[in-house]
N, CA, C and O atoms as a GROMACS GRO file, in nm:
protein
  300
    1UNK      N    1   1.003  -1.389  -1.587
    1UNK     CA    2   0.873  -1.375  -1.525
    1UNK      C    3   0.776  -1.468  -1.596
    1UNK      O    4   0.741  -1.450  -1.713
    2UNK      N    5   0.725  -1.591  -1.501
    2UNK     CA    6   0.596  -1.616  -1.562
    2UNK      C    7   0.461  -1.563  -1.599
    2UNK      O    8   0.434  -1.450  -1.558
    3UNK      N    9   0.378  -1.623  -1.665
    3UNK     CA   10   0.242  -1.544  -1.706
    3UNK      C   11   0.196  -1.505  -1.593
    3UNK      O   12   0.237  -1.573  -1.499
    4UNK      N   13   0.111  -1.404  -1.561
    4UNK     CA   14   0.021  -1.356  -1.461
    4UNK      C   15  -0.074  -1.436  -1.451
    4UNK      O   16  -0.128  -1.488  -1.548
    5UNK      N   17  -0.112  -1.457  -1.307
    5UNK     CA   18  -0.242  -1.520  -1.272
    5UNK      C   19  -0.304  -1.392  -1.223
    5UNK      O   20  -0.242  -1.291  -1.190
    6UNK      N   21  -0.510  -1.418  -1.224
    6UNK     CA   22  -0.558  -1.335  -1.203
    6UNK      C   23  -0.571  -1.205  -1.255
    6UNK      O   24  -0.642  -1.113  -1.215
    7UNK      N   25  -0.487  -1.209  -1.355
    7UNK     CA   26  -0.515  -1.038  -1.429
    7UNK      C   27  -0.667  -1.014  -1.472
    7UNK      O   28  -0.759  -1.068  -1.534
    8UNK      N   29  -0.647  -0.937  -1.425
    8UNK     CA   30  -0.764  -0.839  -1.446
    8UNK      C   31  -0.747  -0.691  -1.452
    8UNK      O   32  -0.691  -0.620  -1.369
    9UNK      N   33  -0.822  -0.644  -1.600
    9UNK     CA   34  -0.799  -0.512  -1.668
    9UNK      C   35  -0.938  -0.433  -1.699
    9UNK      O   36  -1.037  -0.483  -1.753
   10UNK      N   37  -0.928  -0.336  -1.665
   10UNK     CA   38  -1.032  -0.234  -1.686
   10UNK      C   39  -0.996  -0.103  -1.766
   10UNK      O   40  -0.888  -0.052  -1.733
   11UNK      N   41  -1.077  -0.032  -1.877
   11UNK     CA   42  -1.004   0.032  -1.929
   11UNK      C   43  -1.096   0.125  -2.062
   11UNK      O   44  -1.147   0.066  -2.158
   12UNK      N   45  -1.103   0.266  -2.043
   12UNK     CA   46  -1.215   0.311  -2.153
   12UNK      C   47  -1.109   0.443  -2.202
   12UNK      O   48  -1.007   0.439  -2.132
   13UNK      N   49  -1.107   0.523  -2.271
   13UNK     CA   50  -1.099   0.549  -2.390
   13UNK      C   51  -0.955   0.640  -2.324
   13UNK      O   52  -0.864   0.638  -2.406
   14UNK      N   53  -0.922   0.713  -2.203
   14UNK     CA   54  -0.822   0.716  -2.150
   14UNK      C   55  -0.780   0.688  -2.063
   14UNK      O   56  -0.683   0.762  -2.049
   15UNK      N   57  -0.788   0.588  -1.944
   15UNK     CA   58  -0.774   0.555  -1.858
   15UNK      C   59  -0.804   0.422  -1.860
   15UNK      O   60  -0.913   0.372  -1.890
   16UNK      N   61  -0.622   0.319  -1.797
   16UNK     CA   62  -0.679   0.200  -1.745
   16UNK      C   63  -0.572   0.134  -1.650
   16UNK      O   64  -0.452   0.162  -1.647
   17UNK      N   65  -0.651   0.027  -1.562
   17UNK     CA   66  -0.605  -0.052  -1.472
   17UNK      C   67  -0.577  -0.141  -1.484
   17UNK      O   68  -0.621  -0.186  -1.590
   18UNK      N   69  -0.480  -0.256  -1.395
   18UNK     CA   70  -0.483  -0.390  -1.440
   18UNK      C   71  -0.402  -0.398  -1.276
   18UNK      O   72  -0.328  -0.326  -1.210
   19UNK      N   73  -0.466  -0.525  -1.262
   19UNK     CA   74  -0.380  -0.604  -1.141
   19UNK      C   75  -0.368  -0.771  -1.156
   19UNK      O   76  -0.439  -0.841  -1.228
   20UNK      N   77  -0.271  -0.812  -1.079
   20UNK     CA   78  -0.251  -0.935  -1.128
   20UNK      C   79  -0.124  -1.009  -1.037
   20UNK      O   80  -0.036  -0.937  -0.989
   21UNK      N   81  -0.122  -1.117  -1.022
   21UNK     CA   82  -0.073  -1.198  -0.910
   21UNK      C   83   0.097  -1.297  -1.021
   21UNK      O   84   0.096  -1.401  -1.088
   22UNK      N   85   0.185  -1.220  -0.998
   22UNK     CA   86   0.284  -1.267  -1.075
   22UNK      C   87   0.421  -1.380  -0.976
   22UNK      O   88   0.464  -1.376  -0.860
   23UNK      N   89   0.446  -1.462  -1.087
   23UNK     CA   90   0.576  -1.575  -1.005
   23UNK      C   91   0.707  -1.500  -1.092
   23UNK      O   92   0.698  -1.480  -1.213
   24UNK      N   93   0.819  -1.465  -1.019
   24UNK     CA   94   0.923  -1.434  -1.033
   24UNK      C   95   1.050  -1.534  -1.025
   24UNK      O   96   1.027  -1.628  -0.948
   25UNK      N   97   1.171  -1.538  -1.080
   25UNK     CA   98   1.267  -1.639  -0.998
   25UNK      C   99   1.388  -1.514  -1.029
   25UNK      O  100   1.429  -1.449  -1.125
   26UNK      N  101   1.418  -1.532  -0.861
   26UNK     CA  102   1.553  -1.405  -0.862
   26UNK      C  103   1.672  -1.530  -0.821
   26UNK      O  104   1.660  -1.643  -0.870
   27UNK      N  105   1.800  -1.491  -0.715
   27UNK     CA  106   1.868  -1.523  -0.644
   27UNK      C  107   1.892  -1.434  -0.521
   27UNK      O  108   1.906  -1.312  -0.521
   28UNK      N  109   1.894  -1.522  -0.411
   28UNK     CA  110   1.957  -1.395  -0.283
   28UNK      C  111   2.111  -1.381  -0.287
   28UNK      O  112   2.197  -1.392  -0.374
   29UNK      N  113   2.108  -1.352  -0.157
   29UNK     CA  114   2.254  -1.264  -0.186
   29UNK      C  115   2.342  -1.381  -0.202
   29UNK      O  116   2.444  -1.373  -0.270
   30UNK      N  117   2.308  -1.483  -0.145
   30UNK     CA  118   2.435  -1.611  -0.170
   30UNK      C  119   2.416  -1.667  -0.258
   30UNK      O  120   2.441  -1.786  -0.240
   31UNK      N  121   2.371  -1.636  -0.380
   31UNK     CA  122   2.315  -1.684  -0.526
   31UNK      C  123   2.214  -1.794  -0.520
   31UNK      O  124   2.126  -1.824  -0.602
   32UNK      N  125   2.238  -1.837  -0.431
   32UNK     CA  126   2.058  -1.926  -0.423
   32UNK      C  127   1.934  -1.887  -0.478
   32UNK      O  128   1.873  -1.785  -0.447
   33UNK      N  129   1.888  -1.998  -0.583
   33UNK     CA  130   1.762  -1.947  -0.657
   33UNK      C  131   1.663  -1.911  -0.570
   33UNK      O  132   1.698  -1.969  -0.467
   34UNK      N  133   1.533  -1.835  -0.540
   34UNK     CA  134   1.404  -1.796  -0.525
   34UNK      C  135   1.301  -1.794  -0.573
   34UNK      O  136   1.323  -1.730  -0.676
   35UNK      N  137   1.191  -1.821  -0.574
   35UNK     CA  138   1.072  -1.823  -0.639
   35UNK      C  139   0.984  -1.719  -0.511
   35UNK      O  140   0.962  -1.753  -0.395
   36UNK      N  141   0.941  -1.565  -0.588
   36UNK     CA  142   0.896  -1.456  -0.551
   36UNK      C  143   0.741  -1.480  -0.581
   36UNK      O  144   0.716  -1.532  -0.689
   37UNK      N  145   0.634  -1.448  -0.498
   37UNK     CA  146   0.497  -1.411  -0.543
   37UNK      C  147   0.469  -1.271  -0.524
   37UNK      O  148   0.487  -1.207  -0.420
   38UNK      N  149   0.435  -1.239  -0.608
   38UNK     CA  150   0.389  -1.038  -0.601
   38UNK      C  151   0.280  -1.013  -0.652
   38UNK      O  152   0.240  -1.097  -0.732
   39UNK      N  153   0.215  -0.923  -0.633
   39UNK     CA  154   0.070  -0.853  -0.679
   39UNK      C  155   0.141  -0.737  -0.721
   39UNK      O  156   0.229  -0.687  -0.652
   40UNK      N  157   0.096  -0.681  -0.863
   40UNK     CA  158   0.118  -0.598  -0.914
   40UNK      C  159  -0.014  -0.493  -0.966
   40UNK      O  160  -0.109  -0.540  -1.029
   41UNK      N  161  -0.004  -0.330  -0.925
   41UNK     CA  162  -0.106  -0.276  -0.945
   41UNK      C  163  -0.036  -0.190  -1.068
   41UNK      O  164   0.075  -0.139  -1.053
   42UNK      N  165  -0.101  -0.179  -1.177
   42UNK     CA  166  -0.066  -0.060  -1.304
   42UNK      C  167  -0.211   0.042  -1.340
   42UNK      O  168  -0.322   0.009  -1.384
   43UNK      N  169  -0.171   0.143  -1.312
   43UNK     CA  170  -0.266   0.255  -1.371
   43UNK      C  171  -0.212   0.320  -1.494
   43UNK      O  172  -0.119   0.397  -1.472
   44UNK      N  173  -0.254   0.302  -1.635
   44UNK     CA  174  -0.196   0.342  -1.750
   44UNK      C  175  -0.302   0.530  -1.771
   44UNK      O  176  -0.417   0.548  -1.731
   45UNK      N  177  -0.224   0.621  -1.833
   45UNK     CA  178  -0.341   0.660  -1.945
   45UNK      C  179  -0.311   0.717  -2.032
   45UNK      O  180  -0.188   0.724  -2.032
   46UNK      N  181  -0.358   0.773  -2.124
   46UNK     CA  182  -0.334   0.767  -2.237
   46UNK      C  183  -0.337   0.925  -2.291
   46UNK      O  184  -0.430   1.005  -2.291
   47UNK      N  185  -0.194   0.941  -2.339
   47UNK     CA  186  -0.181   1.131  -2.353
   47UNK      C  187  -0.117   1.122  -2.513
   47UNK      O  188  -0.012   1.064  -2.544
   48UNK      N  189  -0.205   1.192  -2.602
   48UNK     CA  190  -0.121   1.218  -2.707
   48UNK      C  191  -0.118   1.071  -2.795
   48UNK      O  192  -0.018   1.039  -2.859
   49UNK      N  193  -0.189   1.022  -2.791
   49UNK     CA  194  -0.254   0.889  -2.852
   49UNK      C  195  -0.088   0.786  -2.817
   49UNK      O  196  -0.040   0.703  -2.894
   50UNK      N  197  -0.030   0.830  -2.676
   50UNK     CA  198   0.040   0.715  -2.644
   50UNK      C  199  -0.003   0.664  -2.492
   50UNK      O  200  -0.048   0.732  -2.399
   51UNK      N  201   0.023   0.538  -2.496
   51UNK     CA  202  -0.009   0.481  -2.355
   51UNK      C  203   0.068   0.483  -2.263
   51UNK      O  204   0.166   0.432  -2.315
   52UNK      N  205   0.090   0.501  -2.182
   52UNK     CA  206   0.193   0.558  -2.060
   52UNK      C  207   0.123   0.551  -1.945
   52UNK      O  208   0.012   0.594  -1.917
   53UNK      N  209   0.251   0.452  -1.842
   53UNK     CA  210   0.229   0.444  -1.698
   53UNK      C  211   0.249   0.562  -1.617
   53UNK      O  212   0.346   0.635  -1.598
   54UNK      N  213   0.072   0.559  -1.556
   54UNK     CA  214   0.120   0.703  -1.472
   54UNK      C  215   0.134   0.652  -1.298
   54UNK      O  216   0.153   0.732  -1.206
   55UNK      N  217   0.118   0.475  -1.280
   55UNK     CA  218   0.139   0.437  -1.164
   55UNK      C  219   0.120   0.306  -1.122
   55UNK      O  220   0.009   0.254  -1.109
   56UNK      N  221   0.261   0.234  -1.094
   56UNK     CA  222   0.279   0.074  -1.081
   56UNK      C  223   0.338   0.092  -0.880
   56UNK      O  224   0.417   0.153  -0.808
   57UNK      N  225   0.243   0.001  -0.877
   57UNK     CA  226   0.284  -0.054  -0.726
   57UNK      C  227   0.252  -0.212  -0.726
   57UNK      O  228   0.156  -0.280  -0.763
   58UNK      N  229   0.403  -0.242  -0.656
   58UNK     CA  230   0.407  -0.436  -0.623
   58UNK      C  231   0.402  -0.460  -0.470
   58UNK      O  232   0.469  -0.405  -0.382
   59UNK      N  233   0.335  -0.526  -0.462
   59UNK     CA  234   0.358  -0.563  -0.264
   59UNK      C  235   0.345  -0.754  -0.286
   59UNK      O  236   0.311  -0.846  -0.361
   60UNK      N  237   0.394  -0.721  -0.172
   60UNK     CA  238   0.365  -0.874  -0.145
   60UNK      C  239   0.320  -0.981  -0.067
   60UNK      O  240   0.401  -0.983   0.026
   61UNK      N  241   0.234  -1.077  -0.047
   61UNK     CA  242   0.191  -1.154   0.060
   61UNK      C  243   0.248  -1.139   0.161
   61UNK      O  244   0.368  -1.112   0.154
   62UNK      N  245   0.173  -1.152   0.309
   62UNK     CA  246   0.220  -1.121   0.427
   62UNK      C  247   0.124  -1.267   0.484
   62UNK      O  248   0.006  -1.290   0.457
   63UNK      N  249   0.209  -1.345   0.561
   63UNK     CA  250   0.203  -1.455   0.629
   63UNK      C  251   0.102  -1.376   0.764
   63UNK      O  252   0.157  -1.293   0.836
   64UNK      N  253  -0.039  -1.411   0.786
   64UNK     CA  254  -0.125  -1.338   0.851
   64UNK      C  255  -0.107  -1.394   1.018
   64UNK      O  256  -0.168  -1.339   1.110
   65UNK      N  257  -0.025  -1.498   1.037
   65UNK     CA  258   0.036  -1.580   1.142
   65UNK      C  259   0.140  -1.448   1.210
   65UNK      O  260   0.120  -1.372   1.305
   66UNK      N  261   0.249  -1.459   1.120
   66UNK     CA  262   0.346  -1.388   1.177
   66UNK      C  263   0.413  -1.263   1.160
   66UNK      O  264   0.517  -1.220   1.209
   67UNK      N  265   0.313  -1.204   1.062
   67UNK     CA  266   0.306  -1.065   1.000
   67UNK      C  267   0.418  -1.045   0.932
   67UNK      O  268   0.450  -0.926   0.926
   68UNK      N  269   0.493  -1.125   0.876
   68UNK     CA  270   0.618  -1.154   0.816
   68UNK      C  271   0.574  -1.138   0.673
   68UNK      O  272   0.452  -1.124   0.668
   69UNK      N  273   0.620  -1.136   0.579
   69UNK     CA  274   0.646  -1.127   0.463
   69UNK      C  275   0.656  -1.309   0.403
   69UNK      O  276   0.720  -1.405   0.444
   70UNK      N  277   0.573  -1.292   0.306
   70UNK     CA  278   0.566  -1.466   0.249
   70UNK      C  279   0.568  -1.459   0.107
   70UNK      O  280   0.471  -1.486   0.036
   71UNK      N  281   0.700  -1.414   0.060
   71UNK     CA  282   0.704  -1.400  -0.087
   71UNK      C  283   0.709  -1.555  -0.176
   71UNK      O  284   0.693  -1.559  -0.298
   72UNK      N  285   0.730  -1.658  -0.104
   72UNK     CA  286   0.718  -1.782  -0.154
   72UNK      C  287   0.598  -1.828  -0.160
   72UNK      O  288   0.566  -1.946  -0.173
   73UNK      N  289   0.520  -1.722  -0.151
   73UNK     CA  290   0.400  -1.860  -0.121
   73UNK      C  291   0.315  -1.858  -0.300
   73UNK      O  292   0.361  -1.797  -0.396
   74UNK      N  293   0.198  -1.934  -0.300
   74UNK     CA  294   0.177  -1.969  -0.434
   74UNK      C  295   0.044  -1.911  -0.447
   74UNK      O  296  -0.021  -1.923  -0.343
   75UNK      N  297  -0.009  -1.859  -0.531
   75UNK     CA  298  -0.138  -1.821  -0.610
   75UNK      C  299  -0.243  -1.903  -0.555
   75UNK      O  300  -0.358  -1.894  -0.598
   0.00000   0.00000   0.00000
């Protein structure tokens, strides 16, 4: 996984957020490389002076043409 673009974090004494626009490289099923774009949402908070995810959701670009899914596309 490359660095995140766009992160952005919010966050006070138990509770915090962060979202952020990440490049992935997987393979599909016929081993052919991919390059993935995803938005990633994390809600952390904080119990017992440890930090812990209480909720990650990834989605991904949708081509507004063809309502398709556009995981290639770029930041």
């Amino acid at each position: 996984m490359r660095q995140p673009s766009d992160l952005a974090i919010a966050a006070d004494r138990n509770l915090a957020y962060s979202h952020s626009i990440q490049r992935a490289s997987s393979t599909d099923k016929n081993g052919k490389p991919i390059g993935l774009t995803v938005r990633l949402t994390c809600v952390c908070r904080k119990i017992n002076g440890r930090w812990l995810i209480e909720h990650e959701h990834v989605s991904g670009p949708i081509d507004l043409d063809t309502d398709m899914p556009d995981l290639a596309s770029k930041p």
